[in-house]
C-alpha positions in Angstrom: 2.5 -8.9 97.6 4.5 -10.0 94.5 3.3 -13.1 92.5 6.1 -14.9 90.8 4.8 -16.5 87.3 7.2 -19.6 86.5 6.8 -21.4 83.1 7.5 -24.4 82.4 10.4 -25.8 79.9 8.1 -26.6 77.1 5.9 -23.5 77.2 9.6 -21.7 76.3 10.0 -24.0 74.1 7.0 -23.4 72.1 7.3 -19.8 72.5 10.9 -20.2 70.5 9.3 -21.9 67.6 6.3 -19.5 67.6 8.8 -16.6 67.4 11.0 -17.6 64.6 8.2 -18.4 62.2 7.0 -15.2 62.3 10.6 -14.3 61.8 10.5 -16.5 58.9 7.1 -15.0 57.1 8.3 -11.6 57.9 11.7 -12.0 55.8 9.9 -14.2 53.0 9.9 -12.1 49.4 6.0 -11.5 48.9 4.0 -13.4 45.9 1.7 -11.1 44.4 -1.1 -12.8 41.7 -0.4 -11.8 38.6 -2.7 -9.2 37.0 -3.9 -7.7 33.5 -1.0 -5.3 33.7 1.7 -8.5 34.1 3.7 -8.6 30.8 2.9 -12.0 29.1 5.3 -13.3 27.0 4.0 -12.7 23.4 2.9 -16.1 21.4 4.9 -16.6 18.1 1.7 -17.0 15.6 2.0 -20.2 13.9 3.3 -21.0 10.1 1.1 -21.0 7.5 2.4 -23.5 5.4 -1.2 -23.6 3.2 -0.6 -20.4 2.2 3.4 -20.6 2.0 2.9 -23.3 -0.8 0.1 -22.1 -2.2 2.7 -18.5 -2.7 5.7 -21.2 -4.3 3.4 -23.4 -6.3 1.4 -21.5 -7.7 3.9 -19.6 -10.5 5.7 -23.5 -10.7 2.2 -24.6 -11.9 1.7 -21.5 -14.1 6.0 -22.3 -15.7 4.6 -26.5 -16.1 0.9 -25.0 -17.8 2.9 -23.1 -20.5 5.5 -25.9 -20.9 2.9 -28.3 -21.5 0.6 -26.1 -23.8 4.2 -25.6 -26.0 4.3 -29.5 -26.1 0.9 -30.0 -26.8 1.2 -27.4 -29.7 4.5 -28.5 -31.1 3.9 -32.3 -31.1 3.5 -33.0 -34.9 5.4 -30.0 -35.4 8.3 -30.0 -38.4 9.4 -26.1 -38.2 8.8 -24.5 -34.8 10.8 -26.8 -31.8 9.6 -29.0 -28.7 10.3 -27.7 -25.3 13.2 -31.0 -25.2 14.4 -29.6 -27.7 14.8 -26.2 -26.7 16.2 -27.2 -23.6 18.8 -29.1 -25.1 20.2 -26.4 -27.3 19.8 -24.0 -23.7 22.2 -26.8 -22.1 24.6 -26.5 -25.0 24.4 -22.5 -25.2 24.8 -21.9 -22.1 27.4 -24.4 -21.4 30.0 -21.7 -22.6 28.5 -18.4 -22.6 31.4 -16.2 -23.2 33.2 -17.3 -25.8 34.3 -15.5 -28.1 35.4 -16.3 -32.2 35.2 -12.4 -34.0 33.1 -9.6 -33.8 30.4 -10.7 -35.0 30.3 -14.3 -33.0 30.3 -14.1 -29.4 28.9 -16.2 -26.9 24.8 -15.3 -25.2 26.7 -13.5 -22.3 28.8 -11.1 -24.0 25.7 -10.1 -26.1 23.5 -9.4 -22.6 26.4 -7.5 -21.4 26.8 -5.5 -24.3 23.1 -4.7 -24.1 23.0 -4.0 -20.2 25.8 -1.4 -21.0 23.9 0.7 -23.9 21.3 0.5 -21.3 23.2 2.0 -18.4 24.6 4.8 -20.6 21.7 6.1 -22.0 19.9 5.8 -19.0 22.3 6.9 -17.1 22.7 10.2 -19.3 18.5 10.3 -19.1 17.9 10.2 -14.9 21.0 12.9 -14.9 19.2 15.3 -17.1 15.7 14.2 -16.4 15.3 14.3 -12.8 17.2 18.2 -12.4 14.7 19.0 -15.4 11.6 17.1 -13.1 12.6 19.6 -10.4 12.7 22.9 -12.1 9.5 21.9 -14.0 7.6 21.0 -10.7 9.3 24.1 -8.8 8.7 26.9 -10.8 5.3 27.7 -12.7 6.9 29.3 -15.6 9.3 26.3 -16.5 6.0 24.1 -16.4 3.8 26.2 -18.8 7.0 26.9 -21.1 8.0 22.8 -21.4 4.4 20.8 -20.7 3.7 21.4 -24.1 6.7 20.3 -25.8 6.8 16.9 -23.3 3.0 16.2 -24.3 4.3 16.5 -27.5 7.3 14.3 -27.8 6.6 11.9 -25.3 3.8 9.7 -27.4 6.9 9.3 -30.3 8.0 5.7 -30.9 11.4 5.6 -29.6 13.1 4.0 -32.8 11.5 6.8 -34.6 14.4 8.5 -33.2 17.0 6.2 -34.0 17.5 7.6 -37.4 18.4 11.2 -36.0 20.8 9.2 -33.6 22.5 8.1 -36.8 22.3 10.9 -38.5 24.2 13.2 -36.0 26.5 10.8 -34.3 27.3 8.5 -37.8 28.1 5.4 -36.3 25.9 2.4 -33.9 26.6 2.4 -30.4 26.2 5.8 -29.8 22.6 6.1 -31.3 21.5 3.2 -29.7 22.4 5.1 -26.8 20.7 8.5 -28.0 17.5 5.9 -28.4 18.2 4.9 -25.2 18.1 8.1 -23.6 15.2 9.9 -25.6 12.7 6.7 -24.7 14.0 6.6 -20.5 13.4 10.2 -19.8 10.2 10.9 -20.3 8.8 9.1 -17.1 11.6 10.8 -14.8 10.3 13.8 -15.9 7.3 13.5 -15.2 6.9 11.6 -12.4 9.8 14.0 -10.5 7.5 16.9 -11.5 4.3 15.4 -10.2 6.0 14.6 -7.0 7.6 18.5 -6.8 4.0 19.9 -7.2 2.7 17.3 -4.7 4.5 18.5 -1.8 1.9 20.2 1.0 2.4 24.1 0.6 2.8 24.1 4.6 6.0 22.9 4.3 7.0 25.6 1.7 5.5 28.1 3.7 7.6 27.2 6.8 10.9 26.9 4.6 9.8 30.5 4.1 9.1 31.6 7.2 13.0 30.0 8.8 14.4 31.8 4.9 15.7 28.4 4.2 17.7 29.2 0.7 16.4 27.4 -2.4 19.4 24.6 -2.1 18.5 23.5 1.2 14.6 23.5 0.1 15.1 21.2 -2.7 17.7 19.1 -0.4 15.5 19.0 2.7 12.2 19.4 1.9 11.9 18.3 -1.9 13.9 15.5 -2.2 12.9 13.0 1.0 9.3 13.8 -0.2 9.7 13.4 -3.8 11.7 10.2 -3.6 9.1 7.8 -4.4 7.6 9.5 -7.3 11.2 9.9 -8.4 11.6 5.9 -8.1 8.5 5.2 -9.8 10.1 6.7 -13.1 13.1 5.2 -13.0 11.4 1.9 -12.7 9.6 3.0 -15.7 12.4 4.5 -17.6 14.4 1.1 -17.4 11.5 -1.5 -18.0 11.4 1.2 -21.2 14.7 1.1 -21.9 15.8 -2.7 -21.8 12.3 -3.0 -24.3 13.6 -0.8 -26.6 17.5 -1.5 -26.9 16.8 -5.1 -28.1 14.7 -3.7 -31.2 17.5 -1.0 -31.8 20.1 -3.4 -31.9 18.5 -5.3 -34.5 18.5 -2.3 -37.0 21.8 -1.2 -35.6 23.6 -4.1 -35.7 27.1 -5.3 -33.8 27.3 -7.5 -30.7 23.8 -7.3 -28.1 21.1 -9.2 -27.6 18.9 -7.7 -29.8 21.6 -7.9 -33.0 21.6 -11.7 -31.6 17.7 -12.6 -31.8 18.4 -11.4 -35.8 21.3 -13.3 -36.5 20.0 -16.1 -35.4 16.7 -15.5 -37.3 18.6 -15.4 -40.8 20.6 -18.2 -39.4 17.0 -19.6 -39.2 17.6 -20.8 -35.7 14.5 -20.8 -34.0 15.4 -22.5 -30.6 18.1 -19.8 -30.1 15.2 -17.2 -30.7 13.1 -18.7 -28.0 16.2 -19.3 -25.4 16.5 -15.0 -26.2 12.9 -14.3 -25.9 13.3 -16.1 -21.9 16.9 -14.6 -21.2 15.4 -11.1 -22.0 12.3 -11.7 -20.3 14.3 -12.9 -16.9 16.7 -10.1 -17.0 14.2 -7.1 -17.4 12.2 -8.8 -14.4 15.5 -8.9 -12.6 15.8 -5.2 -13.2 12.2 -4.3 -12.3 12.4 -6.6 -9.0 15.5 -4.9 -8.3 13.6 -1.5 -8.5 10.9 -2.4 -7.0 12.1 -3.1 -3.5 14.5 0.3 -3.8 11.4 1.5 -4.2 9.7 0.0 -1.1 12.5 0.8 0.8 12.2 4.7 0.5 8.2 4.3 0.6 6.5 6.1 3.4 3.1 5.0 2.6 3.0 2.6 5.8 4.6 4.9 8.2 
């Protein structure tokens, strides 16, 4: 005997609507909780503006300290001038600093120029001879015994002690402030190449040795990346020393530079020009060390 089974028009219905929600959940993407492993966007950490102003102010409060100390010291004063007064004769000088009436009377700009290229000769001439010299000295034994002595010896001389023998051999100025320029800037890219050379972990030698890397491609692949800061730190020396001494040689020497200007306007007793000098000399040797400095950084692998 068959059974029929009948079912009823709403039964179907609701059998419909059951089937296409599951339908629904079935093709519905999945939501999964987020976990430890869930990349968070990172939080930008917050400005510190204590310490951001403490970092600006605190040099602007050290300038207005000596400002104020200068005032306070030159208020009754009759020879030696004011701060107002110095800045005044600043706004005047540098209101046309390259002018030029003679030889012997150019404008504040001309002079630093002049110096800045006494520098770059003689310094130039000292890292081109120095830091090859560095390099032999650090690489081979024999040239360090043979020259150590010598440097230990020459290096503690004065460097206008050698301005004399500058113009004794070359008879005129400019090119022994230049020799005076190059005897005082070597000395630390010597050194400081040669204590890098000798620094360098023997492994690596030994593995340049073991591949028969030729001596060329040791000093050009092995030396040099790894003696770069040491070399840096000299020349960062060599020029702080350099721009020191080219303003006291130019005031025995004579001619147009900074340092023959800080004279002339000594015997032309003007003593606000002298202090204007003593700040333009001051802000472009820490212009020159700054600049230095972060070449210096940049080829530093200390943080690496």
């Amino acid at each position: 005997m068959v059974s029929a089974v009948f079912h009823s028009p709403l039964a179907a219905s609701a059998e419909l609507k059951a089937q296409k929600l599951a339908r629904d959940k079935s093709s519905a993407p999945a939501v999964t909780a987020p976990t430890s492993q869930t990349p968070v966007a990172a939080k930008k950490a917050p400005i510190d503006w204590g310490a951001f102003w403490l970092k600006v102010l605190s040099p602007v409060a050290g300038m207005a300290l000596l400002i104020a100390l200068w005032a306070l010291a030159t208020m009754n004063s009759t020879t030696f001038p004011t701060p107002i007064e110095t800045f005044k004769a600043a706004a005047i000088l540098f209101a046309d600093p390259f002018y030029s009436k003679g030889p012997n009377d150019q404008g504040i700009g001309w002079n630093i120029l002049f110096s800045l290229e006494r520098v770059a000769v003689g310094f130039g001439l000292a890292a081109a001879v120095g830091i090859p010299l560095g390099f032999m000295i650090g690489r081979f034994k024999v040239l360090n015994d043979m020259l150590s002595p010598l440097i230990s010896l020459l290096r503690p001389v004065s460097p206008l002690a050698w301005l004399p023998i500058g113009l004794l051999v070359f008879k005129a100025a400019n090119p022994a402030a230049v020799w005076t320029i190059f005897i005082c800037s070597i000395w630390p890219m010597i050194i400081n190449t040669a204590v890098g050379v000798q620094r360098v972990p023997q492994d690596y030698l030994n593995v340049a040795r073991v591949l028969n890397l030729s001596e060329w491609k040791v000093i050009t692949k092995i030396l040099f990346p790894a003696v770069l800061p040491y070399m840096l730190t000299g020349v960062r020396l060599s020029v702080g020393t350099a721009w020191l001494v080219i303003v006291a040689a130019e005031m025995l020497t004579g001619g147009v530079g900074i340092g023959f200007w800080v004279w002339d306007e000594w015997n032309n007793l003007n003593v606000k020009h002298i202090i204007i000098a003593i700040v333009v000399i001051g802000v472009v040797g820490l212009l020159l060390e700054t600049a230095l400095v972060a070449i210096a950084k940049r080829f530093s692998y200390a943080d690496v």
